[in-house]
N, C-alpha and C positions, 0 to 999 in steps of 0.2 A: 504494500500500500504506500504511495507516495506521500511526500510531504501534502500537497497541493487536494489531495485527496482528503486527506485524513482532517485537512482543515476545514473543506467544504461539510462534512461528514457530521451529522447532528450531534451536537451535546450531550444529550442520553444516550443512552445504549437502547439497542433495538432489541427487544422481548421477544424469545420466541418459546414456544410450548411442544412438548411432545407425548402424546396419547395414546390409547390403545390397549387390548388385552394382554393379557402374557402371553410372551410370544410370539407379538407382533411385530419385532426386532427394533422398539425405543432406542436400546440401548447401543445398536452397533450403527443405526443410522444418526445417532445422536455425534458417538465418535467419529463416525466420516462428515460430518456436517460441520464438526471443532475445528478439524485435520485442514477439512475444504479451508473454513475460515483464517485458520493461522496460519496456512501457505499464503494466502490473497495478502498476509499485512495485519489481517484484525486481528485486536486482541480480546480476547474471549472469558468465559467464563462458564461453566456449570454448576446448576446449583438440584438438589435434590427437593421436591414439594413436601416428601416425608421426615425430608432431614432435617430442612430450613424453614418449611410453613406449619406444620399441621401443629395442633395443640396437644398435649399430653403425649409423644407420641410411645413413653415408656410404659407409662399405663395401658394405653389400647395394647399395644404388644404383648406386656404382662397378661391382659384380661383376653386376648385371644388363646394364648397359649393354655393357660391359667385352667379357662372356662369351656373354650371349644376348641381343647386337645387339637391348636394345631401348633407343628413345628416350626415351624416361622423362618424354614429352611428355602433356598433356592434352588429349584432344581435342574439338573442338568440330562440328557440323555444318557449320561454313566451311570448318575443316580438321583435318581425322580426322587419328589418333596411328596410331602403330606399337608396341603395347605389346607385351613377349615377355620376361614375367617370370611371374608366378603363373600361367599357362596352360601353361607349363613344365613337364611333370609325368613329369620322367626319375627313375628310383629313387634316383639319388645326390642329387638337388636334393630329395626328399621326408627323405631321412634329415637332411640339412644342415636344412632347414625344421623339423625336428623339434625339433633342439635349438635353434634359434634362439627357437621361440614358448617352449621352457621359460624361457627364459632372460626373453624379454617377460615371460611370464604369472610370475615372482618378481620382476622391476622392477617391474611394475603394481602390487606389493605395496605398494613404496617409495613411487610415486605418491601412491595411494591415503590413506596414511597423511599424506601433507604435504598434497593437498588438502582432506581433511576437516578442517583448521584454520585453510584461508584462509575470510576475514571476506566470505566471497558466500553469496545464497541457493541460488542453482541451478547447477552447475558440468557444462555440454553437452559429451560427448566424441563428435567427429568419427569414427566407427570403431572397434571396438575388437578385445579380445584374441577375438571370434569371428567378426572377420573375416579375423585369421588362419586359424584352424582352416577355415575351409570351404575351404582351398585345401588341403588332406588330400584322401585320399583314403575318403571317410566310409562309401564304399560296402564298404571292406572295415571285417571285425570289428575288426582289430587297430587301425585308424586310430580307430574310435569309441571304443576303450577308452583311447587314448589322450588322445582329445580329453577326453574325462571324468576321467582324473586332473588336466588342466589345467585343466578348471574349479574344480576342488575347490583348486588350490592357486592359481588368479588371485581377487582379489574380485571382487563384482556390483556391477552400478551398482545404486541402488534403481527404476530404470524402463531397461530395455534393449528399443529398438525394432529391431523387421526388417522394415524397406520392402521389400515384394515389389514384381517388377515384369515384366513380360513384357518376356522378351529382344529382342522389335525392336524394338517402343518405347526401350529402355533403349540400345540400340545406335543408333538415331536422332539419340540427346538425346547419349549421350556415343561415336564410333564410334573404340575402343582397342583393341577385343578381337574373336577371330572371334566369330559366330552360336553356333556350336557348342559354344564354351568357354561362353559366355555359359550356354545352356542346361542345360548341367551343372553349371556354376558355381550356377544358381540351384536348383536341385535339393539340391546338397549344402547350402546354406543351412536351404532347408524343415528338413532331417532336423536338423541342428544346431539350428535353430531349437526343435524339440521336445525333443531332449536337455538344448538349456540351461534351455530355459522360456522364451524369447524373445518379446517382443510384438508378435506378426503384425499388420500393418497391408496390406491388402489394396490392388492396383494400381487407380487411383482416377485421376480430376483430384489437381493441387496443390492445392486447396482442399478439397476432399473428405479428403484424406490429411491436410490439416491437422486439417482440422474431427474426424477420426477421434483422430490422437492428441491431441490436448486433452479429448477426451470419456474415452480408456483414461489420461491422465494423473488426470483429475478421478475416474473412478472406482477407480484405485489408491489416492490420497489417502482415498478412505474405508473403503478396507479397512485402512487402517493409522491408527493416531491421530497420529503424530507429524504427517502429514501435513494433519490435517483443517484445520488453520489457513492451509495453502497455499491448498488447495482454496478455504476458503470466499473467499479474495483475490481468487483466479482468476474463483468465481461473479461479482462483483460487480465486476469489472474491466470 
């Protein structure tokens, strides 16, 4: 990234968001999305939504573990987890979840405001306050109206990705969760996805999904000006 560049280049740091089921590969398109940016010049930053936003998050972990015996392990195709938290979907764990994301989505406020003054260009959030909500219940009315007064009170990144991904594949690469949740799970995604305005990136290769969001990143940057100085970084990167 040039001098000339870097100075045209907005003030904040540009927010971007990454979503999706387990499995939907967040994590490896997140690393080549870093990789992409600190070749071009930017300087960057990742931050975790479990790490650095949610509320309690040792207690939820505790009371997962605790209460509905899961290992709160990561799993890998050598050796698959036992997860039995967010597939949990008794009416008392929906009301508790309820107020838990309100309580996120008014910290994410606090967040928001302190990282739009740290001195990075591009500031990658691991997950965010809408991968909360798709563990709602979205198919009822009351859950979406719900979900929609938390949008209105968490902020946006300025680019929020939703990596779809077809639930075996997805269960393949990460196996934590049944089939079944999986499928539901990414269902309720879709419909949130359209609620929030979400940037659907369709189940591809890792390269393909890269090659896709760098194209919807580059054509965001021109629908907005503050951006077009990124953008043109990125062209000639």
């Amino acid at each position: 990234m040039n001098t000339e560049a870097r100075q045209a280049s907005s003030s904040e740091p540009l927010l971007i968001s990454f979503s999706g089921i387990d499995g939907a590969g967040k994590s490896t398109q997140i690393a080549k999305l870093l990789t992409f940016l600190s070749d071009g010049g930017f300087s960057v930053k990742q931050l975790a939504f479990w790490d650095n936003v949610v509320a309690f998050p040792a207690l939820r972990a505790g009371f997962s573990h605790k209460f509905l015996h899961s290992d709160g392990a990561i799993g890998t195709p050598e050796k698959p987890a036992h997860r039995n938290d967010k597939n949990t979907q008794k009416w008392y764990l929906t009301i508790a979840r309820s107020a838990l994301f309100l309580t996120d989505a008014i910290n994410l406020r606090r967040v928001f405001r302190k990282v739009r003054k740290q001195r990075v260009d591009v500031i990658v959030f691991d997950r965010f306050i809408y991968d909360q909500l798709a563990t709602l219940p979205l198919h009822r009315s009351w859950a979406r109206a719900y979900a929609t007064l938390l949008l209105k009170i968490a902020p946006k990144p300025d680019v929020a990705y939703l990596l779809d991904a077809i639930p075996e594949e997805a269960l393949a690469r990460k196996p934590e969760y049944p089939l079944d949740f999986l499928h539901k799970y990414r269902n309720t995604y879709l419909v949130l996805g359209k609620i929030a305005g979400l940037t659907l990136i369709d189940p591809m290769s890792a390269e393909d999904v890269h090659a896709a969001i760098i194209s919807k990143l580059r054509l965001k940057s021109l629908h907005a000006g503050d951006f077009v100085p990124r953008c043109e970084t990125m062209n000639s990167a």
